[in-house]
MOPAC internal coordinates of N, CA, C and O (Angstrom, degrees):
PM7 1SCF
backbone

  N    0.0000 0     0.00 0     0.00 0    0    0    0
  C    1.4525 1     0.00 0     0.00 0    1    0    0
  C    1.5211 1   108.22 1     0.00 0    2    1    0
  O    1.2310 1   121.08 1   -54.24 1    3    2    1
  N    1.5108 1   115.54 1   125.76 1    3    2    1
  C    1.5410 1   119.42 1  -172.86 1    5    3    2
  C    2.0302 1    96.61 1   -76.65 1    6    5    3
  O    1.2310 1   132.27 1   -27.79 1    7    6    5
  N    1.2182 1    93.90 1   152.21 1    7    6    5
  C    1.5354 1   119.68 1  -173.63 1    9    7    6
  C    1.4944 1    95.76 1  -117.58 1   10    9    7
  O    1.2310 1   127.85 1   -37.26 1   11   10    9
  N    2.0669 1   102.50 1   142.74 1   11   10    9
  C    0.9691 1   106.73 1   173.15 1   13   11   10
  C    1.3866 1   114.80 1  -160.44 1   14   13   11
  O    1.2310 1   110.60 1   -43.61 1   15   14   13
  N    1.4461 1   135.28 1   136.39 1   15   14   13
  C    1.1179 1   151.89 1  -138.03 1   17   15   14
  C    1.4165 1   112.70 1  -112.81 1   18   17   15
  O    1.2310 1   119.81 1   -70.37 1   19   18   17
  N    1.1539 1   117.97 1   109.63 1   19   18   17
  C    1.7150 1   109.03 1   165.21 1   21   19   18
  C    1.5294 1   146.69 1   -32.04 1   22   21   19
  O    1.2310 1   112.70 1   -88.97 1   23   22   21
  N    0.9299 1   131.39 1    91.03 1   23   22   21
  C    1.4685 1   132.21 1  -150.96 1   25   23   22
  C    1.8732 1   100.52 1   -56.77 1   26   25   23
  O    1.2310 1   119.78 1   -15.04 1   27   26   25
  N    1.0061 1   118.02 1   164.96 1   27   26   25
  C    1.5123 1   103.61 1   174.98 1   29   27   26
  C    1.4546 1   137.05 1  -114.74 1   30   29   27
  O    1.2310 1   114.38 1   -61.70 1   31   30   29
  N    1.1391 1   128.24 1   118.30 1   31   30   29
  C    1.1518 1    97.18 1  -114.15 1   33   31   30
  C    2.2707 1    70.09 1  -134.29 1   34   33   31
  O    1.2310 1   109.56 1   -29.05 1   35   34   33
  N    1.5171 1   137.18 1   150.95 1   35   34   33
  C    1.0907 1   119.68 1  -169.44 1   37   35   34
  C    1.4914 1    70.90 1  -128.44 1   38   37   35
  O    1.2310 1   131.80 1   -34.14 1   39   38   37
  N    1.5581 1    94.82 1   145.86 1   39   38   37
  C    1.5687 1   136.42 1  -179.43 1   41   39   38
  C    1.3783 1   130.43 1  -125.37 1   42   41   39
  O    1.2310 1   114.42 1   -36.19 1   43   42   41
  N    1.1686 1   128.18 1   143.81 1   43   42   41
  C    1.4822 1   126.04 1  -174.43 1   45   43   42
  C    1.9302 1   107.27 1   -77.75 1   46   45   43
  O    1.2310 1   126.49 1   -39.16 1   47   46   45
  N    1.0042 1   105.12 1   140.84 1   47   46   45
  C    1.7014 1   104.87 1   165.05 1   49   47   46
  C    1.0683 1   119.46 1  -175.01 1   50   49   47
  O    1.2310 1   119.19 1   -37.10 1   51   50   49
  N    1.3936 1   119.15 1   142.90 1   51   50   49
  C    1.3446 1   136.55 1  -155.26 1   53   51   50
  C    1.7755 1   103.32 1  -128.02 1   54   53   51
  O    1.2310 1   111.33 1   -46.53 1   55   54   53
  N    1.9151 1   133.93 1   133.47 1   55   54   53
  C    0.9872 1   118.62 1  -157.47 1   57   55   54
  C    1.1622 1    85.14 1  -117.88 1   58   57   55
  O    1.2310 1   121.27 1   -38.20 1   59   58   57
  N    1.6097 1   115.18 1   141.80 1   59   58   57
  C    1.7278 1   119.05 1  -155.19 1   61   59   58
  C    1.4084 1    87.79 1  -108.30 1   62   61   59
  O    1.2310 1   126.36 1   -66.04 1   63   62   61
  N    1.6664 1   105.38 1   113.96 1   63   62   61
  C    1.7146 1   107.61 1   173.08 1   65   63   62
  C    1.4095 1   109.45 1  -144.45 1   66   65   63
  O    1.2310 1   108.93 1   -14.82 1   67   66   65
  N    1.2723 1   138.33 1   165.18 1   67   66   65
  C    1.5741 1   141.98 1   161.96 1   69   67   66
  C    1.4983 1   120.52 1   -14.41 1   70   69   67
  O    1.2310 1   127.75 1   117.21 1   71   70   69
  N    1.6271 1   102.68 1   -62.79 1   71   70   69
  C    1.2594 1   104.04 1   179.96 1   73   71   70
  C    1.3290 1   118.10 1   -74.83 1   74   73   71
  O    1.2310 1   119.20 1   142.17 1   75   74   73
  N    1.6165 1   119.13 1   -37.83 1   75   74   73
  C    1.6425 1   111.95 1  -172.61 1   77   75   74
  C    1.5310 1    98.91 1   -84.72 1   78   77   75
  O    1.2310 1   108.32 1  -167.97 1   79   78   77
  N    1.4598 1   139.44 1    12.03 1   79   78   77
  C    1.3413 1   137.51 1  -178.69 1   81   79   78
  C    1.3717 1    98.42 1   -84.71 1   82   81   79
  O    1.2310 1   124.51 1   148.77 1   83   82   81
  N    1.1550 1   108.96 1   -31.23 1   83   82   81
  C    1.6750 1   117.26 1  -141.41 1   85   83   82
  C    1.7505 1    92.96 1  -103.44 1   86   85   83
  O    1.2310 1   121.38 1   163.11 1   87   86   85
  N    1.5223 1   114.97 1   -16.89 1   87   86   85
  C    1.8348 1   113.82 1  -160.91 1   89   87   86
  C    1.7906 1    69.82 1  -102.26 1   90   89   87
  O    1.2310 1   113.73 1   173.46 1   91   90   89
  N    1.1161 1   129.46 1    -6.54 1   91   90   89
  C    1.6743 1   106.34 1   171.52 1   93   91   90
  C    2.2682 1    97.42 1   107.79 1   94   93   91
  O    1.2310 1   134.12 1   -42.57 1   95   94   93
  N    1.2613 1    90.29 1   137.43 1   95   94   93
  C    1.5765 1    79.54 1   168.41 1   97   95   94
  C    0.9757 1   112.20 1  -116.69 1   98   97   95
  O    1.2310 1   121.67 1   -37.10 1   99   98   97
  N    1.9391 1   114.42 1   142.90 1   99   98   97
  C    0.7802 1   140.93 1  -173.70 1  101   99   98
  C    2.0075 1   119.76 1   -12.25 1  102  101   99
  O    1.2310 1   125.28 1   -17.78 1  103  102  101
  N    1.1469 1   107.47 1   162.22 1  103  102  101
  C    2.0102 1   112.27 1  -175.79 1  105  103  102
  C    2.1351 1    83.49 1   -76.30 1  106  105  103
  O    1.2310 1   132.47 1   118.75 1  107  106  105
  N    1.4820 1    93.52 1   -61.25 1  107  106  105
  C    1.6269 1    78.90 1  -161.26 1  109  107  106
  C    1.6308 1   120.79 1   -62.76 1  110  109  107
  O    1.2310 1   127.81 1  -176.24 1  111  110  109
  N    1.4340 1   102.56 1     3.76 1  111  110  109
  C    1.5221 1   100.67 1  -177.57 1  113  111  110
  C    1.9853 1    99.45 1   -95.84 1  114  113  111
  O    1.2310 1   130.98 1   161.45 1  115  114  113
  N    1.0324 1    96.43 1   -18.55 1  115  114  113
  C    2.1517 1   100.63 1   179.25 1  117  115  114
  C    1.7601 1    92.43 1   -42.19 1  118  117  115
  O    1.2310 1   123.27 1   -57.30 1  119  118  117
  N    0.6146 1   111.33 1   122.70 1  119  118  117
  C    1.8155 1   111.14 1   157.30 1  121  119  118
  C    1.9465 1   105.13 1  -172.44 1  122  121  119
  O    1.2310 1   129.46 1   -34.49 1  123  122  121
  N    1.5024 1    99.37 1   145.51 1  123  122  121
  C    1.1998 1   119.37 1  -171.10 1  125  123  122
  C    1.8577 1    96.15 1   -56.95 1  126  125  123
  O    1.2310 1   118.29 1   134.71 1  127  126  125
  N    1.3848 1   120.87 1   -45.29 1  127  126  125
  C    1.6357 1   105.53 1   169.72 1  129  127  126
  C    1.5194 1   116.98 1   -85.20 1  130  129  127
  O    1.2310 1   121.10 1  -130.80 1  131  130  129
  N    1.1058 1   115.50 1    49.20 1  131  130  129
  C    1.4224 1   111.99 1   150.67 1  133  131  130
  C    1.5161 1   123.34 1  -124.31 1  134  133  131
  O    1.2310 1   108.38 1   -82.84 1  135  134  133
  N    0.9099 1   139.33 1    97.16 1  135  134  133
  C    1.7360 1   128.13 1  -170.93 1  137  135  134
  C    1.6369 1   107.49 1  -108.47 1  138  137  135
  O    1.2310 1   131.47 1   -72.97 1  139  138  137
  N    1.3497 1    95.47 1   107.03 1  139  138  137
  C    1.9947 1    95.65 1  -171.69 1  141  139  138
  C    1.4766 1   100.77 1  -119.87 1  142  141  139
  O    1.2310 1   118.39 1   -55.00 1  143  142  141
  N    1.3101 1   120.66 1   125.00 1  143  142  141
  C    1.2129 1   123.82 1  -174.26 1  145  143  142
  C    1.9853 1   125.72 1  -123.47 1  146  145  143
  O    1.2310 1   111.57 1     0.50 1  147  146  145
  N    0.8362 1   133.48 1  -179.50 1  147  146  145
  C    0.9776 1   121.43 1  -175.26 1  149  147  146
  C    2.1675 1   102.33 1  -148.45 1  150  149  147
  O    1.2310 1   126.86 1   -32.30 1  151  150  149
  N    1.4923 1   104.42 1   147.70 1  151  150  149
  C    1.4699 1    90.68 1  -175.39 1  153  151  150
  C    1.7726 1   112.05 1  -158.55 1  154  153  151
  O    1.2310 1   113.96 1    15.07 1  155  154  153
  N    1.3285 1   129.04 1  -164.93 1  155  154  153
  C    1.5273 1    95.54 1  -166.77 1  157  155  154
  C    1.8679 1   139.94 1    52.57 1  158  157  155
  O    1.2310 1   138.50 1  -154.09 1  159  158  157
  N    1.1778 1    81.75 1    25.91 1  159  158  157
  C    1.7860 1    96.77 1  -164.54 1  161  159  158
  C    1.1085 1   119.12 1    45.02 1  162  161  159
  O    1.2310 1   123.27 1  -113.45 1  163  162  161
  N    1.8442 1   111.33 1    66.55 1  163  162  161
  C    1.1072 1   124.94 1  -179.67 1  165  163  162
  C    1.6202 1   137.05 1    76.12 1  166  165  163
  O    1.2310 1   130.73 1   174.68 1  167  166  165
  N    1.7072 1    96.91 1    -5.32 1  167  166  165
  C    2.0054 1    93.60 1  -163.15 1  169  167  166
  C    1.7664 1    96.99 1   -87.81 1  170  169  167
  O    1.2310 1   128.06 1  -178.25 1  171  170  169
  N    1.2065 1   102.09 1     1.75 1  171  170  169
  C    2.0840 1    87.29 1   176.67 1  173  171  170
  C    1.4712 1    88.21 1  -148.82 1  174  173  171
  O    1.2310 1   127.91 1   -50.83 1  175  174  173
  N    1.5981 1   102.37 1   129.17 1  175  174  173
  C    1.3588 1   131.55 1   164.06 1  177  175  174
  C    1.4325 1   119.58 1   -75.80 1  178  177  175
  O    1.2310 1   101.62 1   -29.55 1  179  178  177
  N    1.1100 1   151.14 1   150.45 1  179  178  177
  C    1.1742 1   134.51 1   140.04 1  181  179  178
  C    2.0015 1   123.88 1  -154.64 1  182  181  179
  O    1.2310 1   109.65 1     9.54 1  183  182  181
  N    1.0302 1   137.02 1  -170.46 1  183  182  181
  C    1.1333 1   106.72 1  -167.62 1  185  183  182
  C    1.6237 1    88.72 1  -179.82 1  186  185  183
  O    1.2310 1   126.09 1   -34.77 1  187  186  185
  N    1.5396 1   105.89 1   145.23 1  187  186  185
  C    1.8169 1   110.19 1   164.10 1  189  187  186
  C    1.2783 1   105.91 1  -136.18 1  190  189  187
  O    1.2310 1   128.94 1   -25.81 1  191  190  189
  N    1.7959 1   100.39 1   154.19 1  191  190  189
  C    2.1102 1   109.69 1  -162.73 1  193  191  190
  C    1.0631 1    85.53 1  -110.39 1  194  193  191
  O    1.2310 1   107.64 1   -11.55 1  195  194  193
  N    1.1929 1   140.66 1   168.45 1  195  194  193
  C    1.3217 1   146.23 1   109.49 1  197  195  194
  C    1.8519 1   114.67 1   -61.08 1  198  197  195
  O    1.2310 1   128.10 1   -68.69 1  199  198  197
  N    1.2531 1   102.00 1   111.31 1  199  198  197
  C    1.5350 1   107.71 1  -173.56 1  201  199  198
  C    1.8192 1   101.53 1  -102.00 1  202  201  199
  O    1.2310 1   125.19 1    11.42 1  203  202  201
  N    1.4117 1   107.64 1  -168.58 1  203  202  201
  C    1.5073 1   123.59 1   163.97 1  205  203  202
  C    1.4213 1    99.24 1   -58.04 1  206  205  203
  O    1.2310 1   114.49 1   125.63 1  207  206  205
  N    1.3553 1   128.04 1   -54.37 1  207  206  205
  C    1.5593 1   121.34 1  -150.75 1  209  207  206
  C    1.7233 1   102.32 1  -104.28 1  210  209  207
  O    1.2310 1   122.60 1  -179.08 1  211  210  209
  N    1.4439 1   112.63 1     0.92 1  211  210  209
  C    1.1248 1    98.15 1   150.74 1  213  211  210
  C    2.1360 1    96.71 1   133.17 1  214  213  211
  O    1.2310 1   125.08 1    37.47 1  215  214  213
  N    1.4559 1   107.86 1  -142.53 1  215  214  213
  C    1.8940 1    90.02 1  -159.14 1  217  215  214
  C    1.8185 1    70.03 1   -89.94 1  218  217  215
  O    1.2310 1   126.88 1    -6.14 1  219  218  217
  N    1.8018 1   104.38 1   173.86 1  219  218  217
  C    1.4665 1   127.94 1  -173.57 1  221  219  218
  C    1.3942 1    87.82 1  -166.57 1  222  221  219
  O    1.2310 1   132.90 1   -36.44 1  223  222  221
  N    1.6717 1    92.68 1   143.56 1  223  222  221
  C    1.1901 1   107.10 1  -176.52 1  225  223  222
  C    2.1509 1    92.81 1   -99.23 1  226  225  223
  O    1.2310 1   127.32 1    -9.87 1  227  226  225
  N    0.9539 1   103.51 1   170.13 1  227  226  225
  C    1.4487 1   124.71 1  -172.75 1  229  227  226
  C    1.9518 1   106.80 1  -131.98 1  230  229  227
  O    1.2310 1   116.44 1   -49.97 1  231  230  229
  N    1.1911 1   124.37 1   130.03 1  231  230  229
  C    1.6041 1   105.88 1   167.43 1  233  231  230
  C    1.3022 1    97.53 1  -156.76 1  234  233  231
  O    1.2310 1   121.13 1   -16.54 1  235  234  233
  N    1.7308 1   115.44 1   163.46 1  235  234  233
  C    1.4110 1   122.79 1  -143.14 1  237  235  234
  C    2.1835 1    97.19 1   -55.26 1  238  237  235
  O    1.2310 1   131.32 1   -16.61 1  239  238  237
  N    1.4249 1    95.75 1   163.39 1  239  238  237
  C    1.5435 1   108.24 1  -174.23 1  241  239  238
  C    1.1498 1   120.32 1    89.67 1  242  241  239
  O    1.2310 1   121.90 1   131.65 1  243  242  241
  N    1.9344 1   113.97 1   -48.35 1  243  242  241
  C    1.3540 1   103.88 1   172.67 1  245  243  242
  C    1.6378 1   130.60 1   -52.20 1  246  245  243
  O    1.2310 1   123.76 1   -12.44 1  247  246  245
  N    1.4077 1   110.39 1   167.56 1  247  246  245
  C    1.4259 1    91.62 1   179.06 1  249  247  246
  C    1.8276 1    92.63 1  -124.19 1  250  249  247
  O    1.2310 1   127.25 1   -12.60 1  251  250  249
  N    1.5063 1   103.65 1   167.40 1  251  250  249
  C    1.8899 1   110.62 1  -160.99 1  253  251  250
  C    1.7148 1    73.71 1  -115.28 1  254  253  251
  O    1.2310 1   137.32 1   -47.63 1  255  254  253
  N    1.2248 1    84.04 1   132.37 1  255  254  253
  C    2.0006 1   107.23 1   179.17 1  257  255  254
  C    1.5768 1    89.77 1  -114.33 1  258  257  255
  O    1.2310 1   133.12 1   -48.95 1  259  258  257
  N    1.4907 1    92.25 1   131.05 1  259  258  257
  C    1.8718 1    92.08 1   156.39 1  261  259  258
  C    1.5961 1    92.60 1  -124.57 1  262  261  259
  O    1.2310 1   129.34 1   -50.32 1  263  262  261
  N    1.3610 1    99.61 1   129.68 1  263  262  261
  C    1.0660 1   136.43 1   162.55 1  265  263  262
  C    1.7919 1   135.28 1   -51.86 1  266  265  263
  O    1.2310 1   114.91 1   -49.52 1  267  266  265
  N    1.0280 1   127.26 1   130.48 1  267  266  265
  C    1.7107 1   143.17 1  -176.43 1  269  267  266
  C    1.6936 1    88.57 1   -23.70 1  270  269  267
  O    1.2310 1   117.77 1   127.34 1  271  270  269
  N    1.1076 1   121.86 1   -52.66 1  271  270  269
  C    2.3293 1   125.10 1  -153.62 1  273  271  270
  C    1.5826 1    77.69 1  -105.95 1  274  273  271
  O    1.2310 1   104.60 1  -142.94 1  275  274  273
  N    1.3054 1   146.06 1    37.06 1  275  274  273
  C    1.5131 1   141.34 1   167.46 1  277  275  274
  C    1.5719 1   101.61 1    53.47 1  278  277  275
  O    1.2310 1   108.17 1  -143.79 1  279  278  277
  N    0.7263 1   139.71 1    36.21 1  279  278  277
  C    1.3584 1   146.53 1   175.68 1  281  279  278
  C    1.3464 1   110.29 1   -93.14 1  282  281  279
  O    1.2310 1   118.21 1   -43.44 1  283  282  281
  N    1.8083 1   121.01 1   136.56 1  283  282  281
  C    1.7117 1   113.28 1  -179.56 1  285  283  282
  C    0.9956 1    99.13 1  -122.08 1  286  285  283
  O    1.2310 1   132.03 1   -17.65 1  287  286  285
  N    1.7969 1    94.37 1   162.35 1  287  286  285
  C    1.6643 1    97.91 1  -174.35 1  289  287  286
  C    1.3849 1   103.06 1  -162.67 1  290  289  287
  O    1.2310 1   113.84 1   -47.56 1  291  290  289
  N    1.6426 1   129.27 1   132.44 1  291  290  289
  C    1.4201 1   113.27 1  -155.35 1  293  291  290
  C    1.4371 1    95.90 1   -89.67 1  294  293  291
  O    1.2310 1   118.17 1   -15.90 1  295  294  293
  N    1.4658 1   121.10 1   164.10 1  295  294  293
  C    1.3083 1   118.73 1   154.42 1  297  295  294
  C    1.6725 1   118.78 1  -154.79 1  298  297  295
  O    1.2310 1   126.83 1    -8.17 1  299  298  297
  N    1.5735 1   104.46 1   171.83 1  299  298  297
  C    1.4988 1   104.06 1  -136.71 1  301  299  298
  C    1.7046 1    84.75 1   -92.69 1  302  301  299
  O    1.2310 1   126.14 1    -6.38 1  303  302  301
  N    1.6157 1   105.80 1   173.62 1  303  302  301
  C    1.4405 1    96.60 1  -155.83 1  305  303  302
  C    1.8006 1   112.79 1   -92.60 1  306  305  303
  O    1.2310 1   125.18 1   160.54 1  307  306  305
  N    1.1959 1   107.65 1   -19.46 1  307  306  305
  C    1.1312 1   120.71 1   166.32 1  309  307  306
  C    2.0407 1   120.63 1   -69.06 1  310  309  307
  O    1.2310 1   137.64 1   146.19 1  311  310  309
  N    0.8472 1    83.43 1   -33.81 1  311  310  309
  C    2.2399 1    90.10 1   165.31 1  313  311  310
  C    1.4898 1    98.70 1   -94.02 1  314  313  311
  O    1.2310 1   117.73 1   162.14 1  315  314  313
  N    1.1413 1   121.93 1   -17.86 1  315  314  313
  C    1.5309 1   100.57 1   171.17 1  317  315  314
  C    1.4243 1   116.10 1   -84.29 1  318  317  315
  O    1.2310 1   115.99 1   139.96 1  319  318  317
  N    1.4706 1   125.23 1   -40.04 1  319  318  317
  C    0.8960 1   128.65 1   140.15 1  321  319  318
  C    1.7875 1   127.58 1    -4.56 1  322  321  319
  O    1.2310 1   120.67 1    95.88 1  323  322  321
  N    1.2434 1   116.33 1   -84.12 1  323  322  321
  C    1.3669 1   149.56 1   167.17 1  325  323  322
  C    1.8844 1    97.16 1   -46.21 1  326  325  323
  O    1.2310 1   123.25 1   142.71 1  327  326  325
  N    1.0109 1   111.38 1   -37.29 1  327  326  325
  C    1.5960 1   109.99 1  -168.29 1  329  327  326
  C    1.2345 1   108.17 1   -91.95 1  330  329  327
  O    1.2310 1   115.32 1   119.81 1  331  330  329
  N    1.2376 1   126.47 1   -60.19 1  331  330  329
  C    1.8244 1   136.21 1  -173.25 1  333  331  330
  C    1.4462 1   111.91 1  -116.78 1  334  333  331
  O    1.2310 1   132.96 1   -33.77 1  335  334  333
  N    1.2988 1    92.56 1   146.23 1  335  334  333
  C    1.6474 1   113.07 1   172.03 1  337  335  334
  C    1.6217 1   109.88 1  -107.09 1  338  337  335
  O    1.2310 1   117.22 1    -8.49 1  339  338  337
  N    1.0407 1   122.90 1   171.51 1  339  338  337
  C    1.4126 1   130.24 1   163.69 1  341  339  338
  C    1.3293 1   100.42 1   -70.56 1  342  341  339
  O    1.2310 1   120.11 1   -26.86 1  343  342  341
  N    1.5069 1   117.39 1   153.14 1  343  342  341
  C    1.5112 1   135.93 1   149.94 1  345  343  342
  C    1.5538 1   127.33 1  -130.68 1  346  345  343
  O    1.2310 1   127.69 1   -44.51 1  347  346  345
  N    1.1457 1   102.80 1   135.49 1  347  346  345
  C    1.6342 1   109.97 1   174.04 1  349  347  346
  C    1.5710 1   117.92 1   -72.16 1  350  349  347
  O    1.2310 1   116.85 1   -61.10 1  351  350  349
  N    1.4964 1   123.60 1   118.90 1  351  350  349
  C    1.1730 1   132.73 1  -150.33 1  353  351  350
  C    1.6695 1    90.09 1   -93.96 1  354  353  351
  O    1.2310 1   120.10 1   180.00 1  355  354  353

C-alpha cells in the first residue's frame, strides 16, 4: 500500500475565545460565512461557518482556520494542536 504525506502547507487562524471575541476579530476573518456571536452578557460564545461540507458549528476554544482557496473551517483545539505548529513569517 503506497504512503503519503501531507504537503505543508501555512494557514491563517484565529482562536475564538472571550478575550479575542471581545478585542474584535480579525479583518481577514470578517466574511459573510462566518456568524460568531456572543449571548448571556457575554459568558458563552458561539458561532456557525458555512464551510465546503456544509453549515458547522464553532464554540469558545476552537480556532477558525482559513484555508489555502480562502475557505473556513472551525477546528477543535486539541487536532489543531496535533495539526499545526507556529511559523515565523
Amino acid at each position: 500500500m503506497p504512503k503519503f504525506r501531507k504537503k505543508p502547507v501555512v494557514i491563517d487562524a484565529w482562536q475564538f475565545t472571550k478575550e479575542n471575541f471581545r478585542e474584535g476579530v480579525p479583518r481577514d476573518f470578517r466574511d459573510r460565512r462566518v456568524t460568531l456571536w456572543s449571548q448571556y452578557g457575554g459568558e458563552v460564545i458561539e458561532g456557525e461557518i458555512d464551510t465546503l461540507e456544509g453549515k458547522m458549528r464553532i464554540s469558545e476554544g476552537d480556532y477558525l482556520v482559513k484555508g489555502v482557496s480562502g475557505e473556513f473551517y472551525p477546528c477543535k483545539p486539541d487536532i489543531f494542536a496535533l495539526t499545526y505548529e507556529e511559523v515565523d513569517e
